[in-house]
Every structure is written in structure tokens, then in C-alpha cells.
PDB file of N, CA, C and O in Angstrom:
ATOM      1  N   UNK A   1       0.838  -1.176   0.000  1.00  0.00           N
ATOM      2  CA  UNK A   1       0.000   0.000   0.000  1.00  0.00           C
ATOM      3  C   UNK A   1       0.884   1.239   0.000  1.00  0.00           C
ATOM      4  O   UNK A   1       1.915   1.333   0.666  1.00  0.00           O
ATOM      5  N   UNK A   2       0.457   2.064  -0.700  1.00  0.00           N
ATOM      6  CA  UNK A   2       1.150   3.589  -0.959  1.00  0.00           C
ATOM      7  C   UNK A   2       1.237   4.244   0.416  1.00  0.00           C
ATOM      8  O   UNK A   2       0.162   4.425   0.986  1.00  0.00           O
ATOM      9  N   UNK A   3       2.373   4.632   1.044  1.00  0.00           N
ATOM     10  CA  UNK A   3       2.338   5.229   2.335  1.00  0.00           C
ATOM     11  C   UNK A   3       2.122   6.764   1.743  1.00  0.00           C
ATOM     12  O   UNK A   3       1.926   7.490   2.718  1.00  0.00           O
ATOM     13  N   UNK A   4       2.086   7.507   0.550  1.00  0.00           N
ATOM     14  CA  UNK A   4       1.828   8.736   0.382  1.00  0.00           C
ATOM     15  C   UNK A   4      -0.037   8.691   0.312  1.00  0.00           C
ATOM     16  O   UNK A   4      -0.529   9.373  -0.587  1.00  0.00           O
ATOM     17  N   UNK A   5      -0.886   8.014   1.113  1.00  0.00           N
ATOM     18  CA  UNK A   5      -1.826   8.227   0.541  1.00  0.00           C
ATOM     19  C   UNK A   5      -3.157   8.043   1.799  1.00  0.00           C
ATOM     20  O   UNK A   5      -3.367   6.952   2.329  1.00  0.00           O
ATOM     21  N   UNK A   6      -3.989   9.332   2.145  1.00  0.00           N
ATOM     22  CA  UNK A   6      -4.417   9.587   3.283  1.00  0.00           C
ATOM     23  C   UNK A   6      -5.898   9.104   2.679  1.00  0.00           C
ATOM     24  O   UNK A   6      -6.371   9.681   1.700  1.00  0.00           O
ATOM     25  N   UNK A   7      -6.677   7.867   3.418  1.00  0.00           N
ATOM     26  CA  UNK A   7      -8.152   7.291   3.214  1.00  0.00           C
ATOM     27  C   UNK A   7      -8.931   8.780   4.079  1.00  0.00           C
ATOM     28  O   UNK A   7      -8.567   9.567   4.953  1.00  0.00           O
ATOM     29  N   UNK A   8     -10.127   8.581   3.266  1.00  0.00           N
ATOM     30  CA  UNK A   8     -11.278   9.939   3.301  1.00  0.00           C
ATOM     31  C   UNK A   8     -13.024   8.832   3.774  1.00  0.00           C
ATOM     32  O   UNK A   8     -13.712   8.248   2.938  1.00  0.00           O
ATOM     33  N   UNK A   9     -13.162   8.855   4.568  1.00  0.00           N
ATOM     34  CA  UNK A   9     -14.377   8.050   4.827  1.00  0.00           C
ATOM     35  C   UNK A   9     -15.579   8.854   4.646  1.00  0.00           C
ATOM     36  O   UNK A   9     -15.697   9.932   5.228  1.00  0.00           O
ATOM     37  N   UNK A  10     -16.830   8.208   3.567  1.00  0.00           N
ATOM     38  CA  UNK A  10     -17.664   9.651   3.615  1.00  0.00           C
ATOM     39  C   UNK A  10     -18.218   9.440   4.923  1.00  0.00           C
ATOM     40  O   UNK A  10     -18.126   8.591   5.809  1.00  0.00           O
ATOM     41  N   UNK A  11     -18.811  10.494   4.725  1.00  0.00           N
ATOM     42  CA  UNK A  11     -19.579  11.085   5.702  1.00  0.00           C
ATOM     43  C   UNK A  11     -21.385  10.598   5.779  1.00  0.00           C
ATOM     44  O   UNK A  11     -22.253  10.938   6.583  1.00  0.00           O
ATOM     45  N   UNK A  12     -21.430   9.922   4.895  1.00  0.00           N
ATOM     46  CA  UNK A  12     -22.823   9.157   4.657  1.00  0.00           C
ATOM     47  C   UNK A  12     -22.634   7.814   5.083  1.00  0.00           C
ATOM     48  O   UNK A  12     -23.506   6.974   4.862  1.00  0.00           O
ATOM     49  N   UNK A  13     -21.369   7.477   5.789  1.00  0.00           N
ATOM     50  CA  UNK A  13     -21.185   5.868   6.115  1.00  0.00           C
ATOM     51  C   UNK A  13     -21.137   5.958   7.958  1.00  0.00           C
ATOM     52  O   UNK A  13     -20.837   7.006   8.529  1.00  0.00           O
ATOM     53  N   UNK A  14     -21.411   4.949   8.544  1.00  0.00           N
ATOM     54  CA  UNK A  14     -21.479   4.650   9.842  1.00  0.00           C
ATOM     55  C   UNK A  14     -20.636   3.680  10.811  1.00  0.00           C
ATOM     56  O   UNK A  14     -20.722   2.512  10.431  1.00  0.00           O
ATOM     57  N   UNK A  15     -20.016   3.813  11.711  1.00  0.00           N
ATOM     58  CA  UNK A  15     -19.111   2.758  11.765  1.00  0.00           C
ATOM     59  C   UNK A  15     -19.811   1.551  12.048  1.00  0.00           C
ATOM     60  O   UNK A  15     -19.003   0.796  12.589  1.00  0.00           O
ATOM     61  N   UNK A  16     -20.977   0.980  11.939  1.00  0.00           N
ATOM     62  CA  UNK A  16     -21.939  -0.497  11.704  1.00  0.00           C
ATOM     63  C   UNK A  16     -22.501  -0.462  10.554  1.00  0.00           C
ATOM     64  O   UNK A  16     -23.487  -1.177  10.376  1.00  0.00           O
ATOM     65  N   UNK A  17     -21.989   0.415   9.450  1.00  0.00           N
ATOM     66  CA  UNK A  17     -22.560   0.174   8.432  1.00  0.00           C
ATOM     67  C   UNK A  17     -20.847  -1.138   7.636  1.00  0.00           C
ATOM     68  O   UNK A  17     -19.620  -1.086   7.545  1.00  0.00           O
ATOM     69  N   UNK A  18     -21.772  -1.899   7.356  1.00  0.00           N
ATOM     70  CA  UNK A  18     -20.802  -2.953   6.452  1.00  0.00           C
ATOM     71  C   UNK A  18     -20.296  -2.139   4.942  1.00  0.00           C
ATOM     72  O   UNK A  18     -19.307  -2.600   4.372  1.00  0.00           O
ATOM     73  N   UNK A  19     -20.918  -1.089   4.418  1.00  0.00           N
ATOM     74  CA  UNK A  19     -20.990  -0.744   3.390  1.00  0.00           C
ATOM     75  C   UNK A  19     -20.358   0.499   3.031  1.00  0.00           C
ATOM     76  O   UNK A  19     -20.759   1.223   2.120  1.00  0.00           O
ATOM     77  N   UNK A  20     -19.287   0.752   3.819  1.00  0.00           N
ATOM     78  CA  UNK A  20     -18.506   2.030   3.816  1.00  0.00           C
ATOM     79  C   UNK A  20     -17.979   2.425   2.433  1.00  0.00           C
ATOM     80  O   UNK A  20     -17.439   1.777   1.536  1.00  0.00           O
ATOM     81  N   UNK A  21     -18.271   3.518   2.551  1.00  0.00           N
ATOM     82  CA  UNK A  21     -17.305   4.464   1.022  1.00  0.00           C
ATOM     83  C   UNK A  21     -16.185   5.435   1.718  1.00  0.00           C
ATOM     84  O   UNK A  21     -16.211   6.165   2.709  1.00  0.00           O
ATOM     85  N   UNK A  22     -15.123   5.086   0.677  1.00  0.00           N
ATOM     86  CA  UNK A  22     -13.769   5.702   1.496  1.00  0.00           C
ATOM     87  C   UNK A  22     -13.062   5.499   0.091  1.00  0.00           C
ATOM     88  O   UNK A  22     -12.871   4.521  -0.632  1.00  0.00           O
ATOM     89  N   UNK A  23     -12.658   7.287  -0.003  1.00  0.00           N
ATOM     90  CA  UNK A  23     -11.709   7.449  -0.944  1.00  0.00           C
ATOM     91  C   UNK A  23      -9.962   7.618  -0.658  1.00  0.00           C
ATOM     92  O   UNK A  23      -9.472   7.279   0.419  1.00  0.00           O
ATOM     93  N   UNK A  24      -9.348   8.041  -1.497  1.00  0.00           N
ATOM     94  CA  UNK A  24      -7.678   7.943  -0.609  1.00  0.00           C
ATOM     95  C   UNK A  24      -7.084   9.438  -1.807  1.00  0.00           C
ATOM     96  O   UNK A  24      -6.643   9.574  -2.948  1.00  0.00           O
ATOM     97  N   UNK A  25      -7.360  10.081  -0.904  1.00  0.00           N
ATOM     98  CA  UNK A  25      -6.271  11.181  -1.315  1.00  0.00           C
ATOM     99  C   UNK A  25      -4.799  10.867  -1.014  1.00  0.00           C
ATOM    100  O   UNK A  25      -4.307  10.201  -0.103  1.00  0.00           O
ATOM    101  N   UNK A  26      -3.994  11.812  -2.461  1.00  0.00           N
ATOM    102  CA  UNK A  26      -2.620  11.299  -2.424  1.00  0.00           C
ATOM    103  C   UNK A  26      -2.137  13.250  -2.626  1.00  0.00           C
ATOM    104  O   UNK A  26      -2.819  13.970  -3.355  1.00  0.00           O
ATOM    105  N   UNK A  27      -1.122  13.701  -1.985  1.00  0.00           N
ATOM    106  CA  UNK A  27      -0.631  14.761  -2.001  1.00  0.00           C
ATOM    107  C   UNK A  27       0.070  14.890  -3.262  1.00  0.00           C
ATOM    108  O   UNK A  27       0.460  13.773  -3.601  1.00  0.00           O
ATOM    109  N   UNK A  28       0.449  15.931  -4.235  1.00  0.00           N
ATOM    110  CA  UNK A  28       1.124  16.086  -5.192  1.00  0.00           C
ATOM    111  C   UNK A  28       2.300  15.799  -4.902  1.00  0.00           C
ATOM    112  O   UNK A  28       2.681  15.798  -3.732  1.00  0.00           O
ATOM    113  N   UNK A  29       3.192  15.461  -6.058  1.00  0.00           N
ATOM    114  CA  UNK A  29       4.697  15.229  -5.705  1.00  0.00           C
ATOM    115  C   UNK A  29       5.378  17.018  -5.452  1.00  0.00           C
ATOM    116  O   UNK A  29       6.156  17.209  -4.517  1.00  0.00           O
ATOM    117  N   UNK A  30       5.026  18.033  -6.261  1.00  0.00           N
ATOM    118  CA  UNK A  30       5.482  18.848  -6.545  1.00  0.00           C
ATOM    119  C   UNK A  30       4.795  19.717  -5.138  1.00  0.00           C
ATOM    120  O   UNK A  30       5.036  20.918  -5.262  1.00  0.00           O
ATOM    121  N   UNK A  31       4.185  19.473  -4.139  1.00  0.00           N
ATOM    122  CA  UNK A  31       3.631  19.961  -2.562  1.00  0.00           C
ATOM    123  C   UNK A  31       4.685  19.969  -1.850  1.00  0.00           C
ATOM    124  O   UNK A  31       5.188  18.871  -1.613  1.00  0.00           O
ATOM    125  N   UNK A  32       5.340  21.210  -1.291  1.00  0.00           N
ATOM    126  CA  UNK A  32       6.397  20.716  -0.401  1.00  0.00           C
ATOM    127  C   UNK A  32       5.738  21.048   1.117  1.00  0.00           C
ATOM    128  O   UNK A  32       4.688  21.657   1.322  1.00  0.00           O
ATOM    129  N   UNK A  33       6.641  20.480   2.111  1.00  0.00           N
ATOM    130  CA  UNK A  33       6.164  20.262   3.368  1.00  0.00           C
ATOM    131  C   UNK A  33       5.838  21.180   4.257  1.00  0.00           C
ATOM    132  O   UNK A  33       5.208  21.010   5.301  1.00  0.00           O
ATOM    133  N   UNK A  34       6.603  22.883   3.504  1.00  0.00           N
ATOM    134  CA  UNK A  34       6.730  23.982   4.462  1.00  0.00           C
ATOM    135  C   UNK A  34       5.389  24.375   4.140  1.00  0.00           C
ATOM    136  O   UNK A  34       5.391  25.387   3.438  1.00  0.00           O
ATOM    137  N   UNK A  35       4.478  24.025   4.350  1.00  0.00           N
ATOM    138  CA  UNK A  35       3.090  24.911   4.578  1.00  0.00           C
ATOM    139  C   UNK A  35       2.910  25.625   3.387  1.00  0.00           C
ATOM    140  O   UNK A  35       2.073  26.518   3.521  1.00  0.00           O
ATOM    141  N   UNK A  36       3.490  25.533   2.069  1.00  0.00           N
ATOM    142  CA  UNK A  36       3.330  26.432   0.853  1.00  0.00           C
ATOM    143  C   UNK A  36       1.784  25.601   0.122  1.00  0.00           C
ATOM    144  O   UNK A  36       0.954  24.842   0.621  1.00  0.00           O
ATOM    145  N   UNK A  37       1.909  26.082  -0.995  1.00  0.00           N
ATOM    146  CA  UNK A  37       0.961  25.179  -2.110  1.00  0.00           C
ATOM    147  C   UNK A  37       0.410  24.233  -2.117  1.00  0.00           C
ATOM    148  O   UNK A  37       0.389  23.809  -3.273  1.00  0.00           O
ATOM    149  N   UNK A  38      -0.429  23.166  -1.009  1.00  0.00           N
ATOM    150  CA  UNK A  38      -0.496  21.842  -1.369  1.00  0.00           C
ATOM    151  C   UNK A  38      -1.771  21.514  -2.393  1.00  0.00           C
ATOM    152  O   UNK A  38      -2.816  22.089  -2.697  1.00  0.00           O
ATOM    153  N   UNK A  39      -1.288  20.611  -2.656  1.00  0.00           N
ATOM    154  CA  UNK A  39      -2.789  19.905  -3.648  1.00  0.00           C
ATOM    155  C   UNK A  39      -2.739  18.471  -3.182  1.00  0.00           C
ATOM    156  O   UNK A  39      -1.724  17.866  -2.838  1.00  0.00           O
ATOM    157  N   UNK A  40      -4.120  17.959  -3.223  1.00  0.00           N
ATOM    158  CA  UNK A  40      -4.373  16.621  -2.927  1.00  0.00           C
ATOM    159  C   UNK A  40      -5.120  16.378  -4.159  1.00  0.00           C
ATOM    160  O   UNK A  40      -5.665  17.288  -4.784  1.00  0.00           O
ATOM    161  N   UNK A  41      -5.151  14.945  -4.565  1.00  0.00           N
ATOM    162  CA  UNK A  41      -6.457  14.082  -5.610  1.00  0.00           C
ATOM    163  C   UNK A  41      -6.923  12.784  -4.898  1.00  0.00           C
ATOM    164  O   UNK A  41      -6.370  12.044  -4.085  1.00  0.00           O
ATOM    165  N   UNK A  42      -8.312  12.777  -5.581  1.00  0.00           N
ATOM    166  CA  UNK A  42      -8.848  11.248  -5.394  1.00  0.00           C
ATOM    167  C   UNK A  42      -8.995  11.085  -6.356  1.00  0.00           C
ATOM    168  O   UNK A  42      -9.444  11.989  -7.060  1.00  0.00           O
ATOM    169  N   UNK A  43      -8.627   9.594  -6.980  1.00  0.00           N
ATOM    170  CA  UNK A  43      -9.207   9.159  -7.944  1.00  0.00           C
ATOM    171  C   UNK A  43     -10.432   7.980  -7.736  1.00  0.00           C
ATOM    172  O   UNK A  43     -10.219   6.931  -7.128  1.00  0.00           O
ATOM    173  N   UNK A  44     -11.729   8.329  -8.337  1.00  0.00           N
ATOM    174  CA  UNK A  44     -12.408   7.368  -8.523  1.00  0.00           C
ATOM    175  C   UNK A  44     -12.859   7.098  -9.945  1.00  0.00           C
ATOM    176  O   UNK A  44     -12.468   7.852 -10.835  1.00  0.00           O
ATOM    177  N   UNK A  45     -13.658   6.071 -10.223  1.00  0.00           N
ATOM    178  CA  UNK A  45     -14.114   5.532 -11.683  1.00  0.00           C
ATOM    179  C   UNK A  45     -14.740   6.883 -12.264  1.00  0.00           C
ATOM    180  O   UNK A  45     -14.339   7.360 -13.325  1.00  0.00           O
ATOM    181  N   UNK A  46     -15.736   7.458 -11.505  1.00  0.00           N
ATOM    182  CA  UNK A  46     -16.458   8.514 -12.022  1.00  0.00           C
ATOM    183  C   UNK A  46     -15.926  10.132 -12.363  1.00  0.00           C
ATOM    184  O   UNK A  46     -16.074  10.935 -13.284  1.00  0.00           O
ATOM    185  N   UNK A  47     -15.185  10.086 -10.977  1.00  0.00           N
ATOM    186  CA  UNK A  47     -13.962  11.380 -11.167  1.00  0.00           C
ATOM    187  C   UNK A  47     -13.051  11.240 -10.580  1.00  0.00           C
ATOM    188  O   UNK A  47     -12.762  10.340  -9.792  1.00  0.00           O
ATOM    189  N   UNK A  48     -12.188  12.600 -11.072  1.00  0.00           N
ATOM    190  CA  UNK A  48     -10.892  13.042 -10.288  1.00  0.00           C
ATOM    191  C   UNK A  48     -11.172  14.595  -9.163  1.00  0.00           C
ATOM    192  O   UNK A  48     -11.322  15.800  -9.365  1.00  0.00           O
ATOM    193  N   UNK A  49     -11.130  13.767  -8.064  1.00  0.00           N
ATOM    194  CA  UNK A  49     -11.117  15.140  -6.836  1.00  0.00           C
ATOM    195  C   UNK A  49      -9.896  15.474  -6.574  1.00  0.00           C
ATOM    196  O   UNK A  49      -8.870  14.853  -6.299  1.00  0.00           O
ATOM    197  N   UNK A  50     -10.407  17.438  -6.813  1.00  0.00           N
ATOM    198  CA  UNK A  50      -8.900  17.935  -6.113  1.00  0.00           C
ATOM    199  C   UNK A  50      -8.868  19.208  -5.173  1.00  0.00           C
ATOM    200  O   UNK A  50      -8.957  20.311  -5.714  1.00  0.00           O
ATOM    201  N   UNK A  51      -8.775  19.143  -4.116  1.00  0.00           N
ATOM    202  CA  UNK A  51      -8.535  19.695  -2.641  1.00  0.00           C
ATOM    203  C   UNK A  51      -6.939  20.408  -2.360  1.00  0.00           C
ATOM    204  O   UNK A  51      -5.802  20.108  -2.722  1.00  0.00           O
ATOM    205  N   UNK A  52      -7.562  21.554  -1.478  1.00  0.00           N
ATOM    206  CA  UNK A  52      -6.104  22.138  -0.812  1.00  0.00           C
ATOM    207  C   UNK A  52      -5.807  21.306   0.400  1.00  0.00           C
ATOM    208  O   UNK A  52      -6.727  21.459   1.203  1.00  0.00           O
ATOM    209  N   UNK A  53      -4.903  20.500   0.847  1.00  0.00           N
ATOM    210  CA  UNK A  53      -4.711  19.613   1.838  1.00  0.00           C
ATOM    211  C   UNK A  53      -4.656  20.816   2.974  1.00  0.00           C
ATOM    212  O   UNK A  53      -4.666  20.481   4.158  1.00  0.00           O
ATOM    213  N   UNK A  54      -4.603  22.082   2.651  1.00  0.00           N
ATOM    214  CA  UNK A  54      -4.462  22.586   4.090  1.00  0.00           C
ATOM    215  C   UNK A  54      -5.986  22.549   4.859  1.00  0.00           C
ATOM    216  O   UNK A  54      -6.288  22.640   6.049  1.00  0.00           O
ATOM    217  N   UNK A  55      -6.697  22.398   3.790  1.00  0.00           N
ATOM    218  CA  UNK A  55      -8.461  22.432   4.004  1.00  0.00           C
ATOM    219  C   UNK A  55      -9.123  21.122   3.831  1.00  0.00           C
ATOM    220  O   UNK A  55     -10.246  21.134   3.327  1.00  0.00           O
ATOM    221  N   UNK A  56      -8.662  20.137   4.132  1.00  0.00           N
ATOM    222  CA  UNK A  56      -9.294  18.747   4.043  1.00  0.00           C
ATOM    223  C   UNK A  56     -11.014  18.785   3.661  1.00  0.00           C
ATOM    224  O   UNK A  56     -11.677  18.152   2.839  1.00  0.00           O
ATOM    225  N   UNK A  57     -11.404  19.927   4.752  1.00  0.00           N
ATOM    226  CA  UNK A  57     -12.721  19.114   4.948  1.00  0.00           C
ATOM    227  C   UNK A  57     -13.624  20.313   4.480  1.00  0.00           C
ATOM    228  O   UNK A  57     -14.815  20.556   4.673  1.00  0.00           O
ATOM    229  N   UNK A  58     -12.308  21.192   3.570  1.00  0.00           N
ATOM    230  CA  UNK A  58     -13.043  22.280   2.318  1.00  0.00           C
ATOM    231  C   UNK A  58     -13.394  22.025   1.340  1.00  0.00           C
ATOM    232  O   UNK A  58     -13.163  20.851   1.053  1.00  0.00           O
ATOM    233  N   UNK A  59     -14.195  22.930   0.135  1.00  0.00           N
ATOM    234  CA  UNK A  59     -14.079  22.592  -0.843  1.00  0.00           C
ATOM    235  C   UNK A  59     -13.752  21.936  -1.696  1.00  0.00           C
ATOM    236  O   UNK A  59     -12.708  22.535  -1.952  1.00  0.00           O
ATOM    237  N   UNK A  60     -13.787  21.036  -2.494  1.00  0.00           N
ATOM    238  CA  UNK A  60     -13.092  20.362  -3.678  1.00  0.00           C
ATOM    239  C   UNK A  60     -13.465  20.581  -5.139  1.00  0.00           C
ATOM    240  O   UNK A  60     -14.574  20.958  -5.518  1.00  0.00           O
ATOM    241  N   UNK A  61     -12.445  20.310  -5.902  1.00  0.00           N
ATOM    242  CA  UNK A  61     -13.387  20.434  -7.141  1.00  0.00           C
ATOM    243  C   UNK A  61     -12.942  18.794  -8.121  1.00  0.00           C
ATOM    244  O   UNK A  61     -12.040  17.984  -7.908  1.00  0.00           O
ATOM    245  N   UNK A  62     -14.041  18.822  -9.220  1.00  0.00           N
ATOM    246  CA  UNK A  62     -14.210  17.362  -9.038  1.00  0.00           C
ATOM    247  C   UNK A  62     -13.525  17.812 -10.841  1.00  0.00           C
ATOM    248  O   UNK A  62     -13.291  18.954 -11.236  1.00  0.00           O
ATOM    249  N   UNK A  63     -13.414  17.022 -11.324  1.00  0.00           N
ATOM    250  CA  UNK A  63     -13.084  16.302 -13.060  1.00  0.00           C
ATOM    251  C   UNK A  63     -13.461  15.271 -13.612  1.00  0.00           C
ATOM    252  O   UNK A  63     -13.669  14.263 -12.937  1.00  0.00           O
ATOM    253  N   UNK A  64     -13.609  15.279 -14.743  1.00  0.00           N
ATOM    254  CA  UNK A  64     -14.290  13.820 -15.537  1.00  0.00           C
ATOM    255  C   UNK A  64     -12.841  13.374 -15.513  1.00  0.00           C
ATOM    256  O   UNK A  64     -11.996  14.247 -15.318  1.00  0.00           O
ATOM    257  N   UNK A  65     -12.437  12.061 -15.696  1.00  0.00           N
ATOM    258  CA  UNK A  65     -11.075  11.822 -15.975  1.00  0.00           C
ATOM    259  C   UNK A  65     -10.761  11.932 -17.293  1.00  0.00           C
ATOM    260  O   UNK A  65      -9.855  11.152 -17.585  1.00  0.00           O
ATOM    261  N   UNK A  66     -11.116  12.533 -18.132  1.00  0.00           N
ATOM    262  CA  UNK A  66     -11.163  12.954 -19.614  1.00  0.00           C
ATOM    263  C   UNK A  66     -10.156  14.113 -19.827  1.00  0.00           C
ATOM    264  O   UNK A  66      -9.161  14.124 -20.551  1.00  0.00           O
ATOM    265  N   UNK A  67     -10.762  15.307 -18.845  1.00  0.00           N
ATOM    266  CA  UNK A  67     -10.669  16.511 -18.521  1.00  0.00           C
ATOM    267  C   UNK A  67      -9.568  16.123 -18.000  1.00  0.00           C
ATOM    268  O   UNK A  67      -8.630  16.468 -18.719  1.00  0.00           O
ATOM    269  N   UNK A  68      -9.201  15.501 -16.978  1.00  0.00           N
ATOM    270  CA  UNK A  68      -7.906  15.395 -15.913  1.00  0.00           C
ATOM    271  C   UNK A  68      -7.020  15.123 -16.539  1.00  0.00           C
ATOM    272  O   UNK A  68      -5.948  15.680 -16.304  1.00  0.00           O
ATOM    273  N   UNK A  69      -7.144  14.008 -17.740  1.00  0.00           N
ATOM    274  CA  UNK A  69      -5.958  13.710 -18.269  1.00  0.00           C
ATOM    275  C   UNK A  69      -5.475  14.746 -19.381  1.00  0.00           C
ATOM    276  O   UNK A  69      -4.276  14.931 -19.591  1.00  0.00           O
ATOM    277  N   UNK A  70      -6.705  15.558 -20.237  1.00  0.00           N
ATOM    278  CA  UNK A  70      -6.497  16.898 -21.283  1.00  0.00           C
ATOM    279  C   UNK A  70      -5.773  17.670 -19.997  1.00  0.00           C
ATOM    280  O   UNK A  70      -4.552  17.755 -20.126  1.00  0.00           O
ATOM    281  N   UNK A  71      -6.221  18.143 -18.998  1.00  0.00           N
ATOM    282  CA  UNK A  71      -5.223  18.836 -18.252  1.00  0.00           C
ATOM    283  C   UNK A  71      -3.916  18.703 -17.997  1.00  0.00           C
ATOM    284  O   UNK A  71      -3.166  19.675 -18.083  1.00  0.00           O
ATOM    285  N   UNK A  72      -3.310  17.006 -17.516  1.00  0.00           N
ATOM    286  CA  UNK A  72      -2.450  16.728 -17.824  1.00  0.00           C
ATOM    287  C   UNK A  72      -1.270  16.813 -18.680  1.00  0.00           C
ATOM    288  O   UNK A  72      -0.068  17.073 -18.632  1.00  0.00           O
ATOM    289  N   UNK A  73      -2.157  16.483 -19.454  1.00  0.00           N
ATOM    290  CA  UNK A  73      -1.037  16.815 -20.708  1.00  0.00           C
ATOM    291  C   UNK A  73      -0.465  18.029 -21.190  1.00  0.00           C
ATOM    292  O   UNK A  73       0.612  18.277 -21.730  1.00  0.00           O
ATOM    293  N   UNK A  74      -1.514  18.774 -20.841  1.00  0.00           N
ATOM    294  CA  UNK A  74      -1.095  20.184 -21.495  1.00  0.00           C
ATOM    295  C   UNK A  74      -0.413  20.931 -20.266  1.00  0.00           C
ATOM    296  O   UNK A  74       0.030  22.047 -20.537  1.00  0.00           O
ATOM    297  N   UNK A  75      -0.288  20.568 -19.199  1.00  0.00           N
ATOM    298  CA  UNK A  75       0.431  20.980 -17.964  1.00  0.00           C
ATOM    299  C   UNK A  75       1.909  20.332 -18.404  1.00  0.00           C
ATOM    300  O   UNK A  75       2.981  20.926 -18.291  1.00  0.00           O
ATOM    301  N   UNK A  76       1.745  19.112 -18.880  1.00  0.00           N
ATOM    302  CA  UNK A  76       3.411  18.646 -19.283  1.00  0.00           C
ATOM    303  C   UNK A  76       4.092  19.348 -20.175  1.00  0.00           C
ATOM    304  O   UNK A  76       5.264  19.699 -20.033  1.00  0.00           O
ATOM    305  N   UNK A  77       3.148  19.658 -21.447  1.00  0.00           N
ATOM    306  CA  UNK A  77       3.547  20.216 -22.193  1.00  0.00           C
ATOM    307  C   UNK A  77       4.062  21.865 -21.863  1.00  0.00           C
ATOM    308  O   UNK A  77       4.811  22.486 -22.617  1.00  0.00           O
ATOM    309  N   UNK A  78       3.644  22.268 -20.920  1.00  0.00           N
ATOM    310  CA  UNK A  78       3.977  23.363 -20.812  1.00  0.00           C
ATOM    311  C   UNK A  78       5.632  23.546 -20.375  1.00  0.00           C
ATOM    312  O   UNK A  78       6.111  24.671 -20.229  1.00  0.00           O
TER     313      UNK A  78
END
């Protein structure tokens, strides 16, 4: 298992529910540790979530993985 990678339990699950949903945010490589810039993602089948790790339990914004990967690329390319 990836030790860079923090599980997210929703918030619609119970700890007697058998049926938990739990995603796993992973911090960017390019996030450094001094409290600057961070970014987190989840990946699931449906999307890509992406969060300021300084705000866990802020905002996110979500992506088709279509979009994530056109972003991708053109972020490399840059």
C-alpha cells in the first residue's frame, strides 16, 4: 500500500454500516512540506477530486477523468 496516501471516509457511512465508502487522497509530488501550495487528488471511476490539503474538509473540485488527463497533458507540455 502507498504510504503517500491519506483514506477519506464519507460522511454518509457509519461505523456499523458494512458498506462504507472511502476514498484515498494522495498529495502532489510537486507539494512541499513547508506549509506552501499543497494539492491533494482522489481518484475514482467517475472522477478526479482535487482539494487544498491545508483544508481537508473544504471545498473540492471534481473532473471527468477525460478533462484530468487533457489537463495533464497540457500541464506537461507546458
Amino acid at each position: 500500500m502507498r504510504s503517500d496516501v491519506t483514506w477519506f471516509k464519507s460522511s454518509y457511512s457509519t461505523n456499523e454500516d458494512a458498506n462504507c465508502v472511502e476514498i484515498a487522497w494522495r498529495k502532489s509530488s510537486y507539494s512541499g512540506n513547508e506549509g506552501g501550495a499543497c494539492v491533494e487528488i482522489a481518484e475514482t471511476t467517475e472522477a478526479v477530486l482535487v482539494r487544498d490539503s491545508k483544508d481537508a474538509s473544504g471545498p473540492h473540485l471534481a473532473f471527468s477523468p477525460d478533462a484530468w488527463a487533457s489537463f495533464l497533458a497540457f500541464a506537461v507540455a507546458r
